[in-house]
TIVO-2410 file (N, C-alpha, C; in nm, 3 decimals):
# residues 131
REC num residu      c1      c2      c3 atome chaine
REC   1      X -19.472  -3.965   6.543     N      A
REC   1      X -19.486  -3.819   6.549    CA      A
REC   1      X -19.625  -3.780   6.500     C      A
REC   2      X -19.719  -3.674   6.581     N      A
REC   2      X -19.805  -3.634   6.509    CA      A
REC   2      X -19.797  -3.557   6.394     C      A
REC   3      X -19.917  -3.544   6.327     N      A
REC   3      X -19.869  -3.489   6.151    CA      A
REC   3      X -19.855  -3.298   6.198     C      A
REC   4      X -19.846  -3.241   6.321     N      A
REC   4      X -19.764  -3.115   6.394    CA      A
REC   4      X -19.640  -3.141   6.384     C      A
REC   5      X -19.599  -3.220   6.434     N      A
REC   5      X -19.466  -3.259   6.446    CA      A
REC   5      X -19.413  -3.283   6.347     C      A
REC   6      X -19.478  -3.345   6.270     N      A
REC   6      X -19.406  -3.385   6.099    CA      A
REC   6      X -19.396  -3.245   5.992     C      A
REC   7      X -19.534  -3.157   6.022     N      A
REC   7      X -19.491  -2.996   5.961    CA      A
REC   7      X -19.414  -2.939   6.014     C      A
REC   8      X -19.365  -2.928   6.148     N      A
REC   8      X -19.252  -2.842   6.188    CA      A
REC   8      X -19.125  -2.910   6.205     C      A
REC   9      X -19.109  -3.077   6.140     N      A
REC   9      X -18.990  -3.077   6.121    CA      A
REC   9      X -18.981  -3.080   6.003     C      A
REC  10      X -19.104  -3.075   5.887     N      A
REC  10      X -19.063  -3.003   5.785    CA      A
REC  10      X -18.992  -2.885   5.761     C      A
REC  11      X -19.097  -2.802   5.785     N      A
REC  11      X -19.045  -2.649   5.829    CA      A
REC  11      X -18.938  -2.643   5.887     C      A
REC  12      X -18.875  -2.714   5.969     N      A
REC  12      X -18.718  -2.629   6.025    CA      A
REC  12      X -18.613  -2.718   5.936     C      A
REC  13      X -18.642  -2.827   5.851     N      A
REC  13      X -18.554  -2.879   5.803    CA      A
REC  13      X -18.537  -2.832   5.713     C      A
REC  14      X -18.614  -2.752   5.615     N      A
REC  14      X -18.604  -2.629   5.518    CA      A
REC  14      X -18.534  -2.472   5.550     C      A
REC  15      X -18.574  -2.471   5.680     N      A
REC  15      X -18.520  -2.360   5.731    CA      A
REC  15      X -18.343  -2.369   5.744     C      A
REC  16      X -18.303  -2.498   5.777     N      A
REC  16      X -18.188  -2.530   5.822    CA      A
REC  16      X -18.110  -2.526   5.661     C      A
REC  17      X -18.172  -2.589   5.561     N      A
REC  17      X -18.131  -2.578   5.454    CA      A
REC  17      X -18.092  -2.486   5.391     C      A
REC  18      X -18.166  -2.378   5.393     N      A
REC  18      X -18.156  -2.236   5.357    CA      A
REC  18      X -18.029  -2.204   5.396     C      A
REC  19      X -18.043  -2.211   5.543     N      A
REC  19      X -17.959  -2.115   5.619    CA      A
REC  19      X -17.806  -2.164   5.585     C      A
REC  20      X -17.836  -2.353   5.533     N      A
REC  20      X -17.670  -2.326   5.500    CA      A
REC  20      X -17.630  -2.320   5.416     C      A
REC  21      X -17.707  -2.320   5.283     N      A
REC  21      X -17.715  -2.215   5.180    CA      A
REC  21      X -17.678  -2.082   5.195     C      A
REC  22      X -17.745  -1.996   5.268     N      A
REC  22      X -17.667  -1.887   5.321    CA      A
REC  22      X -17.535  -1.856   5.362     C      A
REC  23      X -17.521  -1.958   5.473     N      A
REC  23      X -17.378  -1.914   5.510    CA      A
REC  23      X -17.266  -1.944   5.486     C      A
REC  24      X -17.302  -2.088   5.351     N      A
REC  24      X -17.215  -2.147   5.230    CA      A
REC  24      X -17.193  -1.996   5.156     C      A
REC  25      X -17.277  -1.920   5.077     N      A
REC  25      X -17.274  -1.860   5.023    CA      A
REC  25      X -17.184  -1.686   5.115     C      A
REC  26      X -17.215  -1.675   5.266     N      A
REC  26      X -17.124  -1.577   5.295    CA      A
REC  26      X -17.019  -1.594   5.306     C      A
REC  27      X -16.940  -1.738   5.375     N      A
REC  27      X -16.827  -1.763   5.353    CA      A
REC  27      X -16.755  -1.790   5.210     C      A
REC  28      X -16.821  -1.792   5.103     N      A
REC  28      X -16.757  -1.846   4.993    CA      A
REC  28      X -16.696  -1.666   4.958     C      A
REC  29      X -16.817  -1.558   4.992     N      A
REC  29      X -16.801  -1.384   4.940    CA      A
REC  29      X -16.712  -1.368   5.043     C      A
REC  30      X -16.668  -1.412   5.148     N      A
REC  30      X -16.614  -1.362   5.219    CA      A
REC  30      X -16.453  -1.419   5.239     C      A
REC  31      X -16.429  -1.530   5.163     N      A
REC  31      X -16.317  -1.581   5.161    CA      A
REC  31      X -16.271  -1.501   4.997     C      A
REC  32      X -16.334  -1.492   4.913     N      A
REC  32      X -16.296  -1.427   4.818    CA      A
REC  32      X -16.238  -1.253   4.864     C      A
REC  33      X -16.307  -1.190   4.890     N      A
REC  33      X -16.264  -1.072   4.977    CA      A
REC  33      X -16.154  -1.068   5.100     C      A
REC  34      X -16.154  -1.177   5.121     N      A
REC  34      X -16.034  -1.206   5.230    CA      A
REC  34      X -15.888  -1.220   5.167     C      A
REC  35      X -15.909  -1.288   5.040     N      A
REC  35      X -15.793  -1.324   4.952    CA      A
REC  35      X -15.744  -1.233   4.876     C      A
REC  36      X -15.852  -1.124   4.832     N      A
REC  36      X -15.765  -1.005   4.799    CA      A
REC  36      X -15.724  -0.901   4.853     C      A
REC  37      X -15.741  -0.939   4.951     N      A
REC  37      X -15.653  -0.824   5.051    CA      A
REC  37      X -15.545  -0.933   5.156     C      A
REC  38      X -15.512  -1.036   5.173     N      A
REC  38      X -15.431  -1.133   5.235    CA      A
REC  38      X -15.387  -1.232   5.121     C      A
REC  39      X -15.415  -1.259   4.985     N      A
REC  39      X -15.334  -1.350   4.924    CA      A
REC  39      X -15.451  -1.463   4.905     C      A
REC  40      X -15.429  -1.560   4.880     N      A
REC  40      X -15.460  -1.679   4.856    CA      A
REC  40      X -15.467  -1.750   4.981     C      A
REC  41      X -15.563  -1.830   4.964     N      A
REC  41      X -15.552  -1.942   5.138    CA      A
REC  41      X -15.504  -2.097   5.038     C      A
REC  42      X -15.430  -2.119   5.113     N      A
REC  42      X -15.380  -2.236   5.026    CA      A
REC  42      X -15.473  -2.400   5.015     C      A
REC  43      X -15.514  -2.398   5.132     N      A
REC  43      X -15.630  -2.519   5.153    CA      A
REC  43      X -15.777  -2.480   5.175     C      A
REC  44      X -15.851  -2.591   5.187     N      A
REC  44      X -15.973  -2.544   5.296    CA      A
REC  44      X -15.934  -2.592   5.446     C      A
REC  45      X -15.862  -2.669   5.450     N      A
REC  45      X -15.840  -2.667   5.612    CA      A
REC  45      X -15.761  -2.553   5.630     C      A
REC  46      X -15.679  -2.495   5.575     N      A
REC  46      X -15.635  -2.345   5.643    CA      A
REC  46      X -15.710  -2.269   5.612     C      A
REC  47      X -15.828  -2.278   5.497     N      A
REC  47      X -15.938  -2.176   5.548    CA      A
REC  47      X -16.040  -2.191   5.634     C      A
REC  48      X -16.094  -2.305   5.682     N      A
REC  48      X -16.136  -2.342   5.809    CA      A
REC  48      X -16.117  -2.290   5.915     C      A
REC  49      X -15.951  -2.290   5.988     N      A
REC  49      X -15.857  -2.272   6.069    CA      A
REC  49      X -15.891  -2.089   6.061     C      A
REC  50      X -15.890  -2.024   5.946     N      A
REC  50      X -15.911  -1.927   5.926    CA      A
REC  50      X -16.069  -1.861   6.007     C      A
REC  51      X -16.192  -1.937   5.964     N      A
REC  51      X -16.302  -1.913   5.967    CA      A
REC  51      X -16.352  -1.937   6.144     C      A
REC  52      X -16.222  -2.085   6.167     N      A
REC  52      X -16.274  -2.026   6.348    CA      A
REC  52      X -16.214  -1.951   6.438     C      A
REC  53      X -16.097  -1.909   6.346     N      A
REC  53      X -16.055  -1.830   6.473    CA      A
REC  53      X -15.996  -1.655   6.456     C      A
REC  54      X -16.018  -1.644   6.294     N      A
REC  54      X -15.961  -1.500   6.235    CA      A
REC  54      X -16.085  -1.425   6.256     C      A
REC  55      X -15.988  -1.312   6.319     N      A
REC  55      X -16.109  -1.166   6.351    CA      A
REC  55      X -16.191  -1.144   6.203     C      A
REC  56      X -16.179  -1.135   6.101     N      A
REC  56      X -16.199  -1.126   5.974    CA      A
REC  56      X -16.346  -1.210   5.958     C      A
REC  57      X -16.352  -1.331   6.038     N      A
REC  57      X -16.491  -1.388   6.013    CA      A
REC  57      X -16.543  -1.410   6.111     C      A
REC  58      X -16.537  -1.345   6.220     N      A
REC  58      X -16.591  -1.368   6.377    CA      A
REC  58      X -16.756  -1.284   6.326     C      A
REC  59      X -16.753  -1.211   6.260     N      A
REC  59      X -16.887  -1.141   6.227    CA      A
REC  59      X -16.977  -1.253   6.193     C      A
REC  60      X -16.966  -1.365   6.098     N      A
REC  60      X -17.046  -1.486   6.105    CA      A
REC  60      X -17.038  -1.570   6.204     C      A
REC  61      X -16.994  -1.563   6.315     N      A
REC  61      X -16.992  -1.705   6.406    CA      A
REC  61      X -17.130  -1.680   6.476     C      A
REC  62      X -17.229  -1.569   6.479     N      A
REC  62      X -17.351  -1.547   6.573    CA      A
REC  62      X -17.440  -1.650   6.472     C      A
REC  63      X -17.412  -1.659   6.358     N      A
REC  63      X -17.494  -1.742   6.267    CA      A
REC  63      X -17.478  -1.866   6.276     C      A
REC  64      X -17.352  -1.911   6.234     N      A
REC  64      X -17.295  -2.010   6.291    CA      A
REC  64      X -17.346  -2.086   6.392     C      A
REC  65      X -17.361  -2.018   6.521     N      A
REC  65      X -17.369  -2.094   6.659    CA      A
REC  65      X -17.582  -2.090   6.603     C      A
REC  66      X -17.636  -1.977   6.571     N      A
REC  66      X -17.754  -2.043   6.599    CA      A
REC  66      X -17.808  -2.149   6.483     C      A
REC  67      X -17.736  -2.194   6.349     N      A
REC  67      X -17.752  -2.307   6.303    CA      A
REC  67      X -17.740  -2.456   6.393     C      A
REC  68      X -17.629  -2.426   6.418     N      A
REC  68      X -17.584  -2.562   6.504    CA      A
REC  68      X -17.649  -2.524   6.615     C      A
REC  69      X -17.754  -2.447   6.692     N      A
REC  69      X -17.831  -2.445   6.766    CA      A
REC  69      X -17.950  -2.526   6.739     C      A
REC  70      X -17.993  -2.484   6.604     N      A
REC  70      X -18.113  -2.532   6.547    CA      A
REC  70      X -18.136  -2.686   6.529     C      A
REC  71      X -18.004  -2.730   6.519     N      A
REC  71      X -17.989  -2.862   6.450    CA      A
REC  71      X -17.985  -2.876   6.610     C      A
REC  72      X -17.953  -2.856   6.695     N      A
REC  72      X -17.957  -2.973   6.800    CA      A
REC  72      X -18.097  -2.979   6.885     C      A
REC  73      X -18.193  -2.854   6.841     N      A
REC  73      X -18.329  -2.834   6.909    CA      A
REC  73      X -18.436  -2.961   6.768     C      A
REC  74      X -18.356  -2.973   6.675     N      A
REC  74      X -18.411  -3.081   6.608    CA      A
REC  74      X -18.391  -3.199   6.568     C      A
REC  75      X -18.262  -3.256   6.635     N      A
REC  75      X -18.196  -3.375   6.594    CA      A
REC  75      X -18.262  -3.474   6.638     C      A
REC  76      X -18.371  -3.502   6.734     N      A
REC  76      X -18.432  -3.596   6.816    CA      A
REC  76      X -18.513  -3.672   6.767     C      A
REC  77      X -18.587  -3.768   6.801     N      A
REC  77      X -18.671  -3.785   6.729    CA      A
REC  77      X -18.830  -3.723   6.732     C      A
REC  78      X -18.828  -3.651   6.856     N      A
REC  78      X -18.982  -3.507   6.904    CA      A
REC  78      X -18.868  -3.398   6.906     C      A
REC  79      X -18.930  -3.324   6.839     N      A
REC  79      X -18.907  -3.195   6.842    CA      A
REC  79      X -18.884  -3.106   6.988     C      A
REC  80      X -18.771  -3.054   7.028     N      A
REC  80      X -18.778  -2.996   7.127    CA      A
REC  80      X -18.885  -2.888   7.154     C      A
REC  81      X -18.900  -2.805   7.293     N      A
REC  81      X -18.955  -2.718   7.332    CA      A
REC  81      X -18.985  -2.619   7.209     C      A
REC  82      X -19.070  -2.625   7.186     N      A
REC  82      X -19.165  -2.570   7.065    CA      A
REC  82      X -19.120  -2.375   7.118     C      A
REC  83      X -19.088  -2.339   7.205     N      A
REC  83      X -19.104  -2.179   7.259    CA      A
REC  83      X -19.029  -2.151   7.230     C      A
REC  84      X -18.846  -2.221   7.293     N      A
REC  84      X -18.763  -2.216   7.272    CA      A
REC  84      X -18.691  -2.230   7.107     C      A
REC  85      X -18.773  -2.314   7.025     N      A
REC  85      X -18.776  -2.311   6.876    CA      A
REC  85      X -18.801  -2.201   6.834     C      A
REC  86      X -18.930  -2.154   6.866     N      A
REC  86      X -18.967  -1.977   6.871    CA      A
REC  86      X -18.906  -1.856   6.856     C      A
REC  87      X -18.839  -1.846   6.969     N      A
REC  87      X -18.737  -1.785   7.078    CA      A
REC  87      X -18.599  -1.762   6.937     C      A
REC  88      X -18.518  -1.906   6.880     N      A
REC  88      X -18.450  -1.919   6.811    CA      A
REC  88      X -18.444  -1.877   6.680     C      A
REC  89      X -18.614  -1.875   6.586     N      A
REC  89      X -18.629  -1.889   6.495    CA      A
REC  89      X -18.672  -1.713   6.488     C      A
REC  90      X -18.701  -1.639   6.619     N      A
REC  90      X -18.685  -1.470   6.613    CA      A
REC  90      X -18.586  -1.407   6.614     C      A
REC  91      X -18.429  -1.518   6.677     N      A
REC  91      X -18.353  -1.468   6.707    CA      A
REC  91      X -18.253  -1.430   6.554     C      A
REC  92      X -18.317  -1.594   6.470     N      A
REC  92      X -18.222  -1.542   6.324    CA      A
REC  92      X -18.309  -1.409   6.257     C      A
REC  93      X -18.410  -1.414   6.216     N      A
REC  93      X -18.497  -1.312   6.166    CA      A
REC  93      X -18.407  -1.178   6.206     C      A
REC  94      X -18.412  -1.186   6.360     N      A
REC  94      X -18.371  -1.009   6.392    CA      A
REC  94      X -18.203  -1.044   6.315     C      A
REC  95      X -18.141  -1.140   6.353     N      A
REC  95      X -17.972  -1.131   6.324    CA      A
REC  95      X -17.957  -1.105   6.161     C      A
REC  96      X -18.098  -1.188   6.112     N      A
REC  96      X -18.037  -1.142   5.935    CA      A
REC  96      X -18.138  -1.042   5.905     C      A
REC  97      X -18.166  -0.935   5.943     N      A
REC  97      X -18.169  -0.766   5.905    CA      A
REC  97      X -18.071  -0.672   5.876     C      A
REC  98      X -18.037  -0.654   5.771     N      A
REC  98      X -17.912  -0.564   5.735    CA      A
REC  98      X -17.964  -0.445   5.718     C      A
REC  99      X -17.855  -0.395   5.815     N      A
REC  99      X -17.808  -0.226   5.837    CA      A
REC  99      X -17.704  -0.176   5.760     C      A
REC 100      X -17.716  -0.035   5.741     N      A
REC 100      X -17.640   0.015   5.639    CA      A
REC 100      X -17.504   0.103   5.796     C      A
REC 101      X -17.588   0.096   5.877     N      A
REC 101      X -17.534   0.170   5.995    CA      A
REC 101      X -17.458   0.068   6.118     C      A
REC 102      X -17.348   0.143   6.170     N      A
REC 102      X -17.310   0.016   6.254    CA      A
REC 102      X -17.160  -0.055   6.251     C      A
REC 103      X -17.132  -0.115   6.261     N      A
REC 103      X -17.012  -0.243   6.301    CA      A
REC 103      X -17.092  -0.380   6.274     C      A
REC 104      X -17.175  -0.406   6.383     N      A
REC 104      X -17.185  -0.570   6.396    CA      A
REC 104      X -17.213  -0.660   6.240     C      A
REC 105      X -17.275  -0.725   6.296     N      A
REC 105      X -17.334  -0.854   6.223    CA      A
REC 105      X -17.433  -0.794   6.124     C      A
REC 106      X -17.490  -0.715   6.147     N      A
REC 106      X -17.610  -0.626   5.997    CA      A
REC 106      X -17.536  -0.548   5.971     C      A
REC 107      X -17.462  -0.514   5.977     N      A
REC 107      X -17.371  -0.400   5.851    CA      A
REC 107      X -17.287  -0.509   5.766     C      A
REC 108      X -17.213  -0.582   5.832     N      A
REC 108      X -17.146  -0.706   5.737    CA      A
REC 108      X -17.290  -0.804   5.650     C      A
REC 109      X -17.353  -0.766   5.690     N      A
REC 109      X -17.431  -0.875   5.638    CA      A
REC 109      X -17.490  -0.780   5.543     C      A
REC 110      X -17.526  -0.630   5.540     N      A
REC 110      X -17.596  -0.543   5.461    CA      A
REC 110      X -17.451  -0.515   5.336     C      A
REC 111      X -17.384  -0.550   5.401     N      A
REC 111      X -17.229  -0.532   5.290    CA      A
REC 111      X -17.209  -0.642   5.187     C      A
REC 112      X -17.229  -0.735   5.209     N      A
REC 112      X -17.250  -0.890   5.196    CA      A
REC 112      X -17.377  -0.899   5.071     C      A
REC 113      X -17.460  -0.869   5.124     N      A
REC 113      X -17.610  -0.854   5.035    CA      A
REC 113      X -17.527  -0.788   4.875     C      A
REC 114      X -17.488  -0.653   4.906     N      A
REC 114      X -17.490  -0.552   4.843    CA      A
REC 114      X -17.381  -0.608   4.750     C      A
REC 115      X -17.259  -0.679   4.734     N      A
REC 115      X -17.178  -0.717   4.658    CA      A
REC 115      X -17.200  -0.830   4.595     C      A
REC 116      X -17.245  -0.948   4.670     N      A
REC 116      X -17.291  -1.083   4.602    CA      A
REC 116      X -17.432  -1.138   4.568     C      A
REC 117      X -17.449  -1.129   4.476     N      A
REC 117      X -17.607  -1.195   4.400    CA      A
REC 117      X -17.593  -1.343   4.475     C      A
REC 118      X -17.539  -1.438   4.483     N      A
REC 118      X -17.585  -1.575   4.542    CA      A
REC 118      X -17.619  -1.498   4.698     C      A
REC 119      X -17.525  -1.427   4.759     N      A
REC 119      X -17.547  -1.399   4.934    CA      A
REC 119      X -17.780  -1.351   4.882     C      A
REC 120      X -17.813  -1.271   4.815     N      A
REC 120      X -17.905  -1.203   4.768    CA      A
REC 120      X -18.016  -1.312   4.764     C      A
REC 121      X -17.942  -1.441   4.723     N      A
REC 121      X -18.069  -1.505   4.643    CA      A
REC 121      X -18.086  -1.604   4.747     C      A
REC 122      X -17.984  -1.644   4.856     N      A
REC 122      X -17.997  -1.713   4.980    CA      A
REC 122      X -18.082  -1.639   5.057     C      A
REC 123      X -18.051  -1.542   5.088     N      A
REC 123      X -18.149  -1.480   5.184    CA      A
REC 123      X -18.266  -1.444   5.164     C      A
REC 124      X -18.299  -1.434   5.026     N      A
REC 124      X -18.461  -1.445   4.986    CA      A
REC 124      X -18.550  -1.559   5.024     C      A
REC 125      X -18.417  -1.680   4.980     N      A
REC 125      X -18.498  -1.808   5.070    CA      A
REC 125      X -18.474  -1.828   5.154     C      A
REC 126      X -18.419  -1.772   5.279     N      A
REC 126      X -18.461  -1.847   5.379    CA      A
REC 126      X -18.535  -1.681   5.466     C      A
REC 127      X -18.594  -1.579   5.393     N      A
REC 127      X -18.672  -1.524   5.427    CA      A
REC 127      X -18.805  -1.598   5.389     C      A
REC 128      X -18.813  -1.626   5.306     N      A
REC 128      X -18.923  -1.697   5.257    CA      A
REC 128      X -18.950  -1.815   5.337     C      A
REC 129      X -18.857  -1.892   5.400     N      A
REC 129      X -18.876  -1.985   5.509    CA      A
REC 129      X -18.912  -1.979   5.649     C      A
REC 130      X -18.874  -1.802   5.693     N      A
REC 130      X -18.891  -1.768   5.815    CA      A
REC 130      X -19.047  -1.691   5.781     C      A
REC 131      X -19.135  -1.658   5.719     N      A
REC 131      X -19.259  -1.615   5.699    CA      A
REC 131      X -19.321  -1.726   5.749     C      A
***
């Protein structure tokens, strides 16, 4: 690999880190909030079971899918299409902007911010990763 290739699989392997830092940290606020209004989840495989298929956390699966996007534009041993990396790495930026206004994915995520200090301190770093 050239030493390009070796900074930007630095860079996205930090980025990737972050991000699942992040969404360790929304599912952990968001299974807690789930439990007091539904009870207790008795496992993590029934909270799993929970996380792919309950309306309740479908608001994170846009994150979701572009992690495991990321990881497969970098699993290789060359770095895929550098544009399309691009393309991906604008697409989280715009998705983690929280709105105070709304339904989707930035109002849960501006809700999210606003209750949990770890959700707060994830997204500082992997803002700091997307600069």
């Amino acid at each position: 690999m050239m030493p390009s290739q070796d900074h930007m699989r630095t860079h996205l392997d930090n980025l990737s880190r972050a991000l699942l830092r992040l969404h360790k940290a929304l599912l952990d606020g968001e299974r807690v909030t789930y439990e007091r209004v539904h009870g207790r989840i008795p496992t993590n495989g029934a909270f799993f079971q929970l996380v792919l298929g309950d309306a309740w956390f479908a608001w994170l699966r846009p994150l979701s899918q572009m992690m495991a996007r990321l990881d497969e534009l970098t699993e290789g041993e060359d770095i895929a299409d550098r544009a399309e990396i691009t393309a991906l790495i604008a697409s989280v930026r715009t998705l983690l902007t929280p709105s105070e206004e709304g339904d989707g994915f930035g109002r849960h995520y501006y809700d999210a911010l606003q209750r949990d200090p770890d959700v707060g301190l994830a997204h500082a770093a992997v803002r700091a990763e997307l600069r």
